[in-house]
PyMOL Python script that loads the backbone (N, CA, C, O; Angstrom):
from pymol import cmd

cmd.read_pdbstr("""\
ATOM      1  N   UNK A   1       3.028 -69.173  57.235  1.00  0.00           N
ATOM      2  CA  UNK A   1       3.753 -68.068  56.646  1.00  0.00           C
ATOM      3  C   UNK A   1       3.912 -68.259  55.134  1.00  0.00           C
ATOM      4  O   UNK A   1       3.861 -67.335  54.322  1.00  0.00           O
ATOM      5  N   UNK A   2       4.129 -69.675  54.808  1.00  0.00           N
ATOM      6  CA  UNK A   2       4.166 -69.787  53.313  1.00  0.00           C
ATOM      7  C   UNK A   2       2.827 -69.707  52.505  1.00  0.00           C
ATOM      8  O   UNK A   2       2.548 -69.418  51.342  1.00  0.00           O
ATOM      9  N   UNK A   3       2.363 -69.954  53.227  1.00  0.00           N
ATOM     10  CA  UNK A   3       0.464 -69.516  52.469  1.00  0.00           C
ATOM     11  C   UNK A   3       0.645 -68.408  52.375  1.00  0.00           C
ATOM     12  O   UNK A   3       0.543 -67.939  51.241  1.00  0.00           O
ATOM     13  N   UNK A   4       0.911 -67.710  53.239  1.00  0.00           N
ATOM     14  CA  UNK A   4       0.410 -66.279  53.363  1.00  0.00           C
ATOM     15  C   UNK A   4       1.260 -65.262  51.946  1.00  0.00           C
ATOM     16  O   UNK A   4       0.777 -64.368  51.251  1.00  0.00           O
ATOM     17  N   UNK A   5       2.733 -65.898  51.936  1.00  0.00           N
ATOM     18  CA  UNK A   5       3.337 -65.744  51.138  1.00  0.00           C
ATOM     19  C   UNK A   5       3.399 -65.974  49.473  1.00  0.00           C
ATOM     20  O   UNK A   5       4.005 -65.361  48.594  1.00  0.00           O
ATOM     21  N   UNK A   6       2.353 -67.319  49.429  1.00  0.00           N
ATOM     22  CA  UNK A   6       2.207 -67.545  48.248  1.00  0.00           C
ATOM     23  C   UNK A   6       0.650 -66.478  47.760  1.00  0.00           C
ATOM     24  O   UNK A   6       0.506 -66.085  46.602  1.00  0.00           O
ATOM     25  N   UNK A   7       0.020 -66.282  48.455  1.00  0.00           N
ATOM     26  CA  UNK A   7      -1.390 -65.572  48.331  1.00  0.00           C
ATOM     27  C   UNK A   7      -0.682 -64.072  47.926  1.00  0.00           C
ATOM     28  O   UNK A   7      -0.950 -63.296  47.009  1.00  0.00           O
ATOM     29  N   UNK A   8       0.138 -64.018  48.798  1.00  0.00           N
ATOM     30  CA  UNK A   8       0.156 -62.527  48.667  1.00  0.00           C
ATOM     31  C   UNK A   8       1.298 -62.079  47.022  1.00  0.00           C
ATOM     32  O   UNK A   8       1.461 -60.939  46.586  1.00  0.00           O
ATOM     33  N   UNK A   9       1.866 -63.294  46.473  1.00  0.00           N
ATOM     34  CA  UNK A   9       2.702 -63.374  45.491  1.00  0.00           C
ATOM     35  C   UNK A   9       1.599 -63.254  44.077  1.00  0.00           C
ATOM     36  O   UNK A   9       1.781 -62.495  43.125  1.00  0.00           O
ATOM     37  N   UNK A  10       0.521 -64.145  44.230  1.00  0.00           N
ATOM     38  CA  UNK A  10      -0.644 -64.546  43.331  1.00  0.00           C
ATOM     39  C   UNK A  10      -1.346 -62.872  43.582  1.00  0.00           C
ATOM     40  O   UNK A  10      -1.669 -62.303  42.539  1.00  0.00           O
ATOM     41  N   UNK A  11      -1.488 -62.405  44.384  1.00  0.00           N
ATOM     42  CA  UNK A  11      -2.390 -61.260  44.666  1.00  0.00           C
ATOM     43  C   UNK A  11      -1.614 -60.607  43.675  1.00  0.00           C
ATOM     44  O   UNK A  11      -2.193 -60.289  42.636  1.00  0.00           O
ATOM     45  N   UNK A  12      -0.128 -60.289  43.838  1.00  0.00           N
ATOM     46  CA  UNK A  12       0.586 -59.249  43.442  1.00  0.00           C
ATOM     47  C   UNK A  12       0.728 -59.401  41.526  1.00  0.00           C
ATOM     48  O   UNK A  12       0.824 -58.598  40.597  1.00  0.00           O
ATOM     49  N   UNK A  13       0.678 -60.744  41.649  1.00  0.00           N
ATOM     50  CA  UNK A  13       1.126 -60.826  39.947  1.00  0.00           C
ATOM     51  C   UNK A  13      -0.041 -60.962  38.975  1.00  0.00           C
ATOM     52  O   UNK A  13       0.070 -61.011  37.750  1.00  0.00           O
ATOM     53  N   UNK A  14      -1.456 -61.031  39.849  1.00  0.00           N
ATOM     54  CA  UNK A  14      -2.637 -60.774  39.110  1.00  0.00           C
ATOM     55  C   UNK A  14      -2.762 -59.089  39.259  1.00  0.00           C
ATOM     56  O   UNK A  14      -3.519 -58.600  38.421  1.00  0.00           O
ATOM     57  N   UNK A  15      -2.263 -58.320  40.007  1.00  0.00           N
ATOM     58  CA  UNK A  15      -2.666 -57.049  39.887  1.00  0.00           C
ATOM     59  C   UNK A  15      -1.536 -56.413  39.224  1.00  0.00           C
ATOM     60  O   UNK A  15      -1.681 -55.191  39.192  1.00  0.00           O
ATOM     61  N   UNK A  16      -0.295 -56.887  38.600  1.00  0.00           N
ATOM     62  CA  UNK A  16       0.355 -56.978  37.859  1.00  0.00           C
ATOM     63  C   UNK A  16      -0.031 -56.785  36.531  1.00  0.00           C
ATOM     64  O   UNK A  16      -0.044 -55.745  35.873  1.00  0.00           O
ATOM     65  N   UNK A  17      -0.519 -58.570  36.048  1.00  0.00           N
ATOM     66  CA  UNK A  17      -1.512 -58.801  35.095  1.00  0.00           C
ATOM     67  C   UNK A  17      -2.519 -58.053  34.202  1.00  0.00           C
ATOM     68  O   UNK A  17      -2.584 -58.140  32.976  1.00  0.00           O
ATOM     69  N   UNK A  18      -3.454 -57.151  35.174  1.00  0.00           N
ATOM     70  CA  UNK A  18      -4.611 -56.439  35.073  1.00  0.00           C
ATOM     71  C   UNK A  18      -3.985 -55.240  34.280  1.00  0.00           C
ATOM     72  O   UNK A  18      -4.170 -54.960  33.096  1.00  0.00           O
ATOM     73  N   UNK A  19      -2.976 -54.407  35.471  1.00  0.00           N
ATOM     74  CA  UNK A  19      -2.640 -53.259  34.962  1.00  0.00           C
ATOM     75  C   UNK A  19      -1.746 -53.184  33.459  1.00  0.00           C
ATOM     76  O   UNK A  19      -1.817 -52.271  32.636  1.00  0.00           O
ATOM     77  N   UNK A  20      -1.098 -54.125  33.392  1.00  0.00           N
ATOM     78  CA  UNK A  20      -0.439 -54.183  31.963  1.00  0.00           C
ATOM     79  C   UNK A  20      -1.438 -54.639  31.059  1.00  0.00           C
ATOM     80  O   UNK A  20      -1.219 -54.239  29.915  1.00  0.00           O
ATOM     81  N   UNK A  21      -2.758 -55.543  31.211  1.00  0.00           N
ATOM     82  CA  UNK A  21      -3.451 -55.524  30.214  1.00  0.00           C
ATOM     83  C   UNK A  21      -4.468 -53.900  30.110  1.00  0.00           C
ATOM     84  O   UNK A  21      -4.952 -53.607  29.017  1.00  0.00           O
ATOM     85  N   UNK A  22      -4.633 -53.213  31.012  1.00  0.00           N
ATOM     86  CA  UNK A  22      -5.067 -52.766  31.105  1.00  0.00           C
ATOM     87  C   UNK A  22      -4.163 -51.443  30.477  1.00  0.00           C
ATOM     88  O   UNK A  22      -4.819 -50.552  29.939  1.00  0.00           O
ATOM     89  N   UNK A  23      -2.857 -51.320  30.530  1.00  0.00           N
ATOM     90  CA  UNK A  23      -1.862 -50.373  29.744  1.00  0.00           C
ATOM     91  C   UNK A  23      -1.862 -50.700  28.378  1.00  0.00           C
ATOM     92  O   UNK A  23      -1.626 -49.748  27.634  1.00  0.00           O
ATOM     93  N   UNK A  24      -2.054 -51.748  27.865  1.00  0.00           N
ATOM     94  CA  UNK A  24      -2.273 -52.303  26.359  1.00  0.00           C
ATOM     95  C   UNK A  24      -3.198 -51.903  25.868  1.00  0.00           C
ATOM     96  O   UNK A  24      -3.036 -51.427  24.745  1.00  0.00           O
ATOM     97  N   UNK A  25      -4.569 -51.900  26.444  1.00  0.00           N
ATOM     98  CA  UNK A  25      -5.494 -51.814  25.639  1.00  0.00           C
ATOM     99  C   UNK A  25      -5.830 -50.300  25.584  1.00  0.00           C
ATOM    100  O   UNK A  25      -6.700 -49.946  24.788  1.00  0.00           O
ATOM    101  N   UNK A  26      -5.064 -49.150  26.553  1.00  0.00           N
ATOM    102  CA  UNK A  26      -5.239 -47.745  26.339  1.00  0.00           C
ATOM    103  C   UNK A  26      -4.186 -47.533  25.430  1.00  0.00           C
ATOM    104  O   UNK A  26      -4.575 -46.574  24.764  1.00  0.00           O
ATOM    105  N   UNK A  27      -3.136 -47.852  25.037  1.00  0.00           N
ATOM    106  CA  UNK A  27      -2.615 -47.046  24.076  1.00  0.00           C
ATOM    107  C   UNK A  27      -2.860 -48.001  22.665  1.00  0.00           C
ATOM    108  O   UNK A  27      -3.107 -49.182  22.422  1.00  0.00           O
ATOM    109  N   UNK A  28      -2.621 -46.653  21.844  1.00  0.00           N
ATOM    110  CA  UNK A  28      -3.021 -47.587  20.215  1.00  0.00           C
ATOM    111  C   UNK A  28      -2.182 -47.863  19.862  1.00  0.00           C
ATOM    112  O   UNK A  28      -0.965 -47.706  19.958  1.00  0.00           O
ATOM    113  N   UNK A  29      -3.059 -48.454  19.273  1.00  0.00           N
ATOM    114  CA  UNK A  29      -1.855 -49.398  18.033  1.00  0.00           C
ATOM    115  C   UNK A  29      -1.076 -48.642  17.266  1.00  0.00           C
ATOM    116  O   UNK A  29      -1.564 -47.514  17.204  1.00  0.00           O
ATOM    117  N   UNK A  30       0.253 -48.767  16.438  1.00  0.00           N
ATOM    118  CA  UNK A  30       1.264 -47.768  15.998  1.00  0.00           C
ATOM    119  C   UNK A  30       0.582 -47.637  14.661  1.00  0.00           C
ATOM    120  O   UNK A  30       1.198 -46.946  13.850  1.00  0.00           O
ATOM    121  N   UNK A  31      -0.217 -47.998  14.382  1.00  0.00           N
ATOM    122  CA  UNK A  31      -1.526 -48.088  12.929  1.00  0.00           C
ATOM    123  C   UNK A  31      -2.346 -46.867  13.517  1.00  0.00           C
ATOM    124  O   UNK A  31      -2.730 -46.019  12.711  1.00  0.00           O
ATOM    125  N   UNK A  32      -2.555 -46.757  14.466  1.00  0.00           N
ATOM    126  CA  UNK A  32      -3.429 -45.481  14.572  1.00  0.00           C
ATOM    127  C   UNK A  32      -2.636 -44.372  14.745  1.00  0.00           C
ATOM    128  O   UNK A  32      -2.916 -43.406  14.035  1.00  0.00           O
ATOM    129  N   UNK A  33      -1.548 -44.249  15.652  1.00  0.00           N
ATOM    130  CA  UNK A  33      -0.748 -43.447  15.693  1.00  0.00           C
ATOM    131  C   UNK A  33      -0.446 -42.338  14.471  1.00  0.00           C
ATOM    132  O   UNK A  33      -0.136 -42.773  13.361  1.00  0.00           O
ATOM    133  N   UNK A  34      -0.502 -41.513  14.604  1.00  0.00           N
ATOM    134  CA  UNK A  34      -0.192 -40.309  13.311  1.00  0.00           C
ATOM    135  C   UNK A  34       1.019 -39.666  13.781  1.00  0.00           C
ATOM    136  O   UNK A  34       0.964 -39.027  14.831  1.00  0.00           O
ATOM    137  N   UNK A  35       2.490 -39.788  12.907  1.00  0.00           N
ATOM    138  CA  UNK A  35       3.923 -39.326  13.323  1.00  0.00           C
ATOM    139  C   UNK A  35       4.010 -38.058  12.298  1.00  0.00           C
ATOM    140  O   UNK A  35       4.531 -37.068  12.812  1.00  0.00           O
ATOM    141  N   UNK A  36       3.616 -37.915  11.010  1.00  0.00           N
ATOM    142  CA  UNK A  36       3.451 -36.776  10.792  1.00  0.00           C
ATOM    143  C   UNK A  36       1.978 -35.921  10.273  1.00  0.00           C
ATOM    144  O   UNK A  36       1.122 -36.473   9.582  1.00  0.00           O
ATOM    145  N   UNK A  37       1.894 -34.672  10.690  1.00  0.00           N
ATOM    146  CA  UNK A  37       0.897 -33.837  10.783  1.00  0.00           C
ATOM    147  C   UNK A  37       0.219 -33.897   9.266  1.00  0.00           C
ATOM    148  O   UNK A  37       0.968 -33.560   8.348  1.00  0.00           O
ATOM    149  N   UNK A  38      -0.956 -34.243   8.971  1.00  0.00           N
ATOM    150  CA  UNK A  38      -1.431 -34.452   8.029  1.00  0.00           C
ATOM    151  C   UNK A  38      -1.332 -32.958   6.695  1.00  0.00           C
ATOM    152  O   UNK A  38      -1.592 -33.138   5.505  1.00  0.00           O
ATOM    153  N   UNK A  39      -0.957 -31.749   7.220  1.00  0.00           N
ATOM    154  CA  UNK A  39      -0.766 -30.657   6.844  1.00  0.00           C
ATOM    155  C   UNK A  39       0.537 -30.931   6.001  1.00  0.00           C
ATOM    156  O   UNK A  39       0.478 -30.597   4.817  1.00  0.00           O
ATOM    157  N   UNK A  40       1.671 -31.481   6.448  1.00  0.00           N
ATOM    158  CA  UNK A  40       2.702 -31.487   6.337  1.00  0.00           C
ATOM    159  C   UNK A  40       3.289 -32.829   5.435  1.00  0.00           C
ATOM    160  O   UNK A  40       4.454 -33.100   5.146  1.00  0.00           O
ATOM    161  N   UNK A  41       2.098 -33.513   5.127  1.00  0.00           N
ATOM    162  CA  UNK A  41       2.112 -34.707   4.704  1.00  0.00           C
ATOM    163  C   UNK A  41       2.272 -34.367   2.865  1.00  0.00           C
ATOM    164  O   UNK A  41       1.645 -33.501   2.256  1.00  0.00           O
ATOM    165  N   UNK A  42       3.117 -35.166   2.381  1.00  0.00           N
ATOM    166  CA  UNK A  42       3.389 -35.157   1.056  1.00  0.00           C
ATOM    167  C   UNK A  42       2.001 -35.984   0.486  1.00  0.00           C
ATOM    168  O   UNK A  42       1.702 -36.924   1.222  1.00  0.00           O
ATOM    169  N   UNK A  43       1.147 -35.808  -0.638  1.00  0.00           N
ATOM    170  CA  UNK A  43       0.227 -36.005  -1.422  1.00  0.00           C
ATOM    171  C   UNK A  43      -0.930 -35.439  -1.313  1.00  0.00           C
ATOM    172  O   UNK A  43      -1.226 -34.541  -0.525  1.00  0.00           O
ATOM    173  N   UNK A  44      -1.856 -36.134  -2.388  1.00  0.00           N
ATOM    174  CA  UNK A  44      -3.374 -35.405  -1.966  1.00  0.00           C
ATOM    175  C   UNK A  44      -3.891 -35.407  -0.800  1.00  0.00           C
ATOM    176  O   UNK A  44      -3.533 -36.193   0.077  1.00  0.00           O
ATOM    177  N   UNK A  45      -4.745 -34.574  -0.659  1.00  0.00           N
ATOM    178  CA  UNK A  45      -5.102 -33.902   0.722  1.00  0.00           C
ATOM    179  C   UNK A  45      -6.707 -33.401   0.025  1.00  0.00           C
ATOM    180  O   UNK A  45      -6.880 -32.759  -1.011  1.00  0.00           O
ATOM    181  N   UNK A  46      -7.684 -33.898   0.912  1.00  0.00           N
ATOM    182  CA  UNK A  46      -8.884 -33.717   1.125  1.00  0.00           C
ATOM    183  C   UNK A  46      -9.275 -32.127   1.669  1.00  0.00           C
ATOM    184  O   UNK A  46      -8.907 -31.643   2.739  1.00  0.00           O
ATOM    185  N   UNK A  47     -10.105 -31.472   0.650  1.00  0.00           N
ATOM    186  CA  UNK A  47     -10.146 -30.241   0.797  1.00  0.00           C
ATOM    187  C   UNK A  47     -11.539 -30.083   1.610  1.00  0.00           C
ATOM    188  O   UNK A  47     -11.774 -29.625   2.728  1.00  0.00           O
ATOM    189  N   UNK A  48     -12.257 -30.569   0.743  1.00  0.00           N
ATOM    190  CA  UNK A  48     -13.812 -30.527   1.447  1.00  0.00           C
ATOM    191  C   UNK A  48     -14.804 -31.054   0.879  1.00  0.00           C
ATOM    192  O   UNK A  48     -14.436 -32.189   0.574  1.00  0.00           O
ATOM    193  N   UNK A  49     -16.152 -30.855   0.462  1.00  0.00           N
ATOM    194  CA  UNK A  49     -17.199 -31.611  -0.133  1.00  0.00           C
ATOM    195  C   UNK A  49     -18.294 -30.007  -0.795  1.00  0.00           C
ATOM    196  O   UNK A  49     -18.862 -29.135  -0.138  1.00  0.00           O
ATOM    197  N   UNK A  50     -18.203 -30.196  -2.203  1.00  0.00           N
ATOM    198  CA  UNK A  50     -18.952 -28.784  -2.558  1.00  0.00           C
ATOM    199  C   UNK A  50     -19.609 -29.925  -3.791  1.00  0.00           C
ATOM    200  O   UNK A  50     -19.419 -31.103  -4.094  1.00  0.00           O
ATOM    201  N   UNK A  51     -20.762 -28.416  -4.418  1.00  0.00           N
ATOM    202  CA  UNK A  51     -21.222 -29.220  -5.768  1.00  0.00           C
ATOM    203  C   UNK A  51     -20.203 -28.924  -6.637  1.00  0.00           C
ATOM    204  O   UNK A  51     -19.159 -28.274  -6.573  1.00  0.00           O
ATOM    205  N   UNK A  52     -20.949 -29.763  -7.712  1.00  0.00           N
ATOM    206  CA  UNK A  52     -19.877 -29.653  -9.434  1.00  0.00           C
ATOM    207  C   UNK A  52     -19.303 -28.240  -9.599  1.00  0.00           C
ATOM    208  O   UNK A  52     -18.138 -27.854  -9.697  1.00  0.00           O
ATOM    209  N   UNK A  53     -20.827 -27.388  -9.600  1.00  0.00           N
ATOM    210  CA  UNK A  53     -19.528 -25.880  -9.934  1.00  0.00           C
ATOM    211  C   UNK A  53     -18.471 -25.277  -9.102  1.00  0.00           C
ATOM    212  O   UNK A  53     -17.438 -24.676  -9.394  1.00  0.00           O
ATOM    213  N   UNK A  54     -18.927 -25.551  -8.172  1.00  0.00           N
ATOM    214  CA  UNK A  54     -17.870 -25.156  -6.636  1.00  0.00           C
ATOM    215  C   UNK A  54     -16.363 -25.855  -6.865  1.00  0.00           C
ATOM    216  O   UNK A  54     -15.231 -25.386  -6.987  1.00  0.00           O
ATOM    217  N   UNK A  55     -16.956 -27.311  -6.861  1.00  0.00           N
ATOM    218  CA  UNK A  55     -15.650 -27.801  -7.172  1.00  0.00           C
ATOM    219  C   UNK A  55     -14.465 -27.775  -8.248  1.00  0.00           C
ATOM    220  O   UNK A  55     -13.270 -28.063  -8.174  1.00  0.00           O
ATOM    221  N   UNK A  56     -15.498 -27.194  -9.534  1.00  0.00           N
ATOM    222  CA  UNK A  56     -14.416 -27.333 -10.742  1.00  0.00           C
ATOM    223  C   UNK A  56     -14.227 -25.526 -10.461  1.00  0.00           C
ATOM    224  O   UNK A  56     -13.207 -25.072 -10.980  1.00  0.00           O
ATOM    225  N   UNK A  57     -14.794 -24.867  -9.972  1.00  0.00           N
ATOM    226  CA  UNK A  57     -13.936 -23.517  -9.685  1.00  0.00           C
ATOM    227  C   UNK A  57     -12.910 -23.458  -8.990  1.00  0.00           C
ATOM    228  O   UNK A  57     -11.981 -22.763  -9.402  1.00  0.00           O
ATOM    229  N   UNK A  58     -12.793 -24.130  -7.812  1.00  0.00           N
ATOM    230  CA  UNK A  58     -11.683 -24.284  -6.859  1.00  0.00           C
ATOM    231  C   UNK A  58     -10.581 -25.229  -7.620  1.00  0.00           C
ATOM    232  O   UNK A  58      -9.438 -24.913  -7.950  1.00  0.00           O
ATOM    233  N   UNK A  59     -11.124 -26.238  -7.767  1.00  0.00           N
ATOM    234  CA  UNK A  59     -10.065 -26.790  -8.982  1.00  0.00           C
ATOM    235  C   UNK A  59      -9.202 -26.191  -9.701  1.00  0.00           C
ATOM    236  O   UNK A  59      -7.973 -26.144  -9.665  1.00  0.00           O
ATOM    237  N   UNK A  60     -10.271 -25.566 -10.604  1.00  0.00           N
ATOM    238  CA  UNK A  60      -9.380 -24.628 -11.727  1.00  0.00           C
ATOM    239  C   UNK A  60      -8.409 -23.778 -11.442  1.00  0.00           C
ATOM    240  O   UNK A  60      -7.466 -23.482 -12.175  1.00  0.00           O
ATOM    241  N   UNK A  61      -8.716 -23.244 -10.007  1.00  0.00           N
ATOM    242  CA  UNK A  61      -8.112 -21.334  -9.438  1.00  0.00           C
ATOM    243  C   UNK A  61      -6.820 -22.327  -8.693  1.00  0.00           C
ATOM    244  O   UNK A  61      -5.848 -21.679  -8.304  1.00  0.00           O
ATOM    245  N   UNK A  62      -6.785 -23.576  -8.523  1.00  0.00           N
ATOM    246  CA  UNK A  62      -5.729 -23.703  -7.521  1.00  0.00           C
ATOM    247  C   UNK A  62      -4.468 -23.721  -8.712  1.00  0.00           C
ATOM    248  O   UNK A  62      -4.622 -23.799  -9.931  1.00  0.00           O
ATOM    249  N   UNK A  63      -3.039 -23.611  -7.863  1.00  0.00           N
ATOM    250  CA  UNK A  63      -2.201 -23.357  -9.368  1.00  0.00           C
ATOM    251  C   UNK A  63      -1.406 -24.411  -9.313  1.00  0.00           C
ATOM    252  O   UNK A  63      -0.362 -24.406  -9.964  1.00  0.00           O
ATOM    253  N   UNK A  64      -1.916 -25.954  -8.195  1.00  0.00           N
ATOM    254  CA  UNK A  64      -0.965 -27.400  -8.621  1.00  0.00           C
ATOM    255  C   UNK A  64      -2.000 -28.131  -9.093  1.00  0.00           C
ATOM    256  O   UNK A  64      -3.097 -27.823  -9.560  1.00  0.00           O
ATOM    257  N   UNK A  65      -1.291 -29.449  -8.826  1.00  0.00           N
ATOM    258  CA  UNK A  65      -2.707 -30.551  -9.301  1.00  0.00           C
ATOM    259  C   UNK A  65      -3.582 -30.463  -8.189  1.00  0.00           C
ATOM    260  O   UNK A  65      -3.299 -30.324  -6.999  1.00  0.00           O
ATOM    261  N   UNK A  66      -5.064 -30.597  -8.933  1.00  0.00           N
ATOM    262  CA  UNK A  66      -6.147 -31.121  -8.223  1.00  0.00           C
ATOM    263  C   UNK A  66      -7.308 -31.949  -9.044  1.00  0.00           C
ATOM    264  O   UNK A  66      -7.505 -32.087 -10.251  1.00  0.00           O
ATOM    265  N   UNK A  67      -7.855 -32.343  -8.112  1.00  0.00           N
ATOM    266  CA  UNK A  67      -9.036 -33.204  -8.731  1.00  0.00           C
ATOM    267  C   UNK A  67     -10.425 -32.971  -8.236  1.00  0.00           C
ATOM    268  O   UNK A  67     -10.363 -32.425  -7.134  1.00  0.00           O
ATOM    269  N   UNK A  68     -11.798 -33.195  -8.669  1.00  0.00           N
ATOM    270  CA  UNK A  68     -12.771 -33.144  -7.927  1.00  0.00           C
ATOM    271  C   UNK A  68     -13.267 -35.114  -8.142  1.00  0.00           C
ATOM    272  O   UNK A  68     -13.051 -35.800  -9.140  1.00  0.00           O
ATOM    273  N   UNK A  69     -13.766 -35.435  -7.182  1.00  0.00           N
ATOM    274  CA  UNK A  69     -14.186 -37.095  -6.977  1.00  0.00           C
ATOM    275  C   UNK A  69     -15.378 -37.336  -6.398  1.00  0.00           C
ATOM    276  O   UNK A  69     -15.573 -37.255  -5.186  1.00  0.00           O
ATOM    277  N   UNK A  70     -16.451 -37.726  -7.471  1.00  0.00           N
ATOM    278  CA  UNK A  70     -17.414 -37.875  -7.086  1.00  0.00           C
ATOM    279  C   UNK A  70     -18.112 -38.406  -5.831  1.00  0.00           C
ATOM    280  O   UNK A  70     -17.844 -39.606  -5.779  1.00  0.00           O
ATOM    281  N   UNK A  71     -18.804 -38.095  -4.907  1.00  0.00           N
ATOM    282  CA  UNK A  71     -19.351 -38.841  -3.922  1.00  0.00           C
ATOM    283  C   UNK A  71     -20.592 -39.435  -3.535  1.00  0.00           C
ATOM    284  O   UNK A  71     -20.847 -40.237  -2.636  1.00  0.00           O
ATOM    285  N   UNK A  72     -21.319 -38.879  -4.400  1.00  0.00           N
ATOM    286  CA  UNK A  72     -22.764 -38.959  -4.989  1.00  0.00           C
ATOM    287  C   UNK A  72     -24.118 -37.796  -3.902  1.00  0.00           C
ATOM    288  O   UNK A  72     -23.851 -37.219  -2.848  1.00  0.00           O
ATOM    289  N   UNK A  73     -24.797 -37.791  -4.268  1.00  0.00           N
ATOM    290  CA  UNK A  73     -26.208 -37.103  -4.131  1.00  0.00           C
ATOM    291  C   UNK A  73     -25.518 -35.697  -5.115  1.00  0.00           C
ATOM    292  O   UNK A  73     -25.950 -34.605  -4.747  1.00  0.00           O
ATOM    293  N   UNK A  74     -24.917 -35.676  -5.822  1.00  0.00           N
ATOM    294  CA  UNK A  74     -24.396 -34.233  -6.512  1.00  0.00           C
ATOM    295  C   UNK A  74     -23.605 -33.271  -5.674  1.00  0.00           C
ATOM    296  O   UNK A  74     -23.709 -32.045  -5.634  1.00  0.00           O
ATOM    297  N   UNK A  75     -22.452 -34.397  -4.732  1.00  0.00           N
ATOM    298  CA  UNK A  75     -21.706 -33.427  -4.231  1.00  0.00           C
ATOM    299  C   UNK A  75     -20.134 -34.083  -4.527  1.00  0.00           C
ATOM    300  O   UNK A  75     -19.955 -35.232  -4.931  1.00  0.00           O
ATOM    301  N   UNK A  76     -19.268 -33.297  -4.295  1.00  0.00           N
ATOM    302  CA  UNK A  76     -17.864 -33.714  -4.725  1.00  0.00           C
ATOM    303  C   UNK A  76     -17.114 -33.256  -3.720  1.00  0.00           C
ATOM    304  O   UNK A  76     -17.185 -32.252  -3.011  1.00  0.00           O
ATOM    305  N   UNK A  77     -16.054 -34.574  -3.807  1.00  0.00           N
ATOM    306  CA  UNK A  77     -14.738 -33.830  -2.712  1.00  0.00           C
ATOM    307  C   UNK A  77     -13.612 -33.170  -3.588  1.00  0.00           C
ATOM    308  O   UNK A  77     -13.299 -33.660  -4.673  1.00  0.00           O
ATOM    309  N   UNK A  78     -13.043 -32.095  -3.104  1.00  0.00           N
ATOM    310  CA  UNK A  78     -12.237 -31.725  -3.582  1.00  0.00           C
ATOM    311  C   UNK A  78     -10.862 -32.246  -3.211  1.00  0.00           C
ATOM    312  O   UNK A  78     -10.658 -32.075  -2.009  1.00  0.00           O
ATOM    313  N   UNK A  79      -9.817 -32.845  -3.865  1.00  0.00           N
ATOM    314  CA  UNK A  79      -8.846 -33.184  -3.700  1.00  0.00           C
ATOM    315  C   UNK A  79      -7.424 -32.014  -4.170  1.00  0.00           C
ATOM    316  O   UNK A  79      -7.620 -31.178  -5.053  1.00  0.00           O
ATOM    317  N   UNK A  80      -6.155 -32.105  -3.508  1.00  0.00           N
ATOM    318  CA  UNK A  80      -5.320 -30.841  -4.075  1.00  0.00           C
ATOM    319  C   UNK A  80      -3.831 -31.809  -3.619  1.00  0.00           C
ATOM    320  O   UNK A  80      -3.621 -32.506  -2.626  1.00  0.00           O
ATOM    321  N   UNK A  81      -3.128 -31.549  -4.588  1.00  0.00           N
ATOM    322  CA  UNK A  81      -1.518 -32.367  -4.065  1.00  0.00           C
ATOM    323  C   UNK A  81      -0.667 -31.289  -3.296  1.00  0.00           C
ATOM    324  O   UNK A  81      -0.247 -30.337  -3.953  1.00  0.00           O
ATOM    325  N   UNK A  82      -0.432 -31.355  -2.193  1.00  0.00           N
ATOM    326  CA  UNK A  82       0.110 -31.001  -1.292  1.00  0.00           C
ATOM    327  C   UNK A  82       1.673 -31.383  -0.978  1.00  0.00           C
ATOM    328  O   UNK A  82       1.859 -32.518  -0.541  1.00  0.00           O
ATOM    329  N   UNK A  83       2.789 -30.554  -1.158  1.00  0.00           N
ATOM    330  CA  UNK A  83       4.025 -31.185  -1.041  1.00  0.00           C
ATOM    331  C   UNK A  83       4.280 -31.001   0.816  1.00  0.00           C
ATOM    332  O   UNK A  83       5.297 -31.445   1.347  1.00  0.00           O
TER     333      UNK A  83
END
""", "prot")
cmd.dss("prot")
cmd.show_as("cartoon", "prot")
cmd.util.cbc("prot")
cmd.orient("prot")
């Protein structure tokens, strides 16, 4: 009876084991986690990827800060500060 008891203790706390490693490795890390909506997020904010003239037009027409940042082959991201 005590075999049976110790087997079935070892059974239980390896399938224990499994499932909590197995609950760890599905949720992320609080580094990946995103708590607020990137919309809603205070600073620059990634608009998109256009050429030079695209970008310094959108630039210009927006009415806070922005930037255009090179990325190379002759295209640019547009950056915009977002409160």
């Amino acid at each position: 009876m005590r075999t049976r008891l110790l087997l079935t203790g070892i059974a239980l706390g390896a399938t224990m084991l499994v499932g909590g490693t197995a609950t760890a490795q599905a949720t992320p890390a609080p580094s990946e986690t995103r708590t607020t909506p990137a919309a809603t997020a205070a600073g620059y904010q990634k608009i998109g990827t256009f050429s030079w003239t695209v970008c310094r037009d959108l630039r210009d027409s927006y009415a806070g800060s922005a930037y255009c940042d090179a990325v190379g082959g002759g295209k640019y991201e547009l950056w915009v500060w977002v409160n």
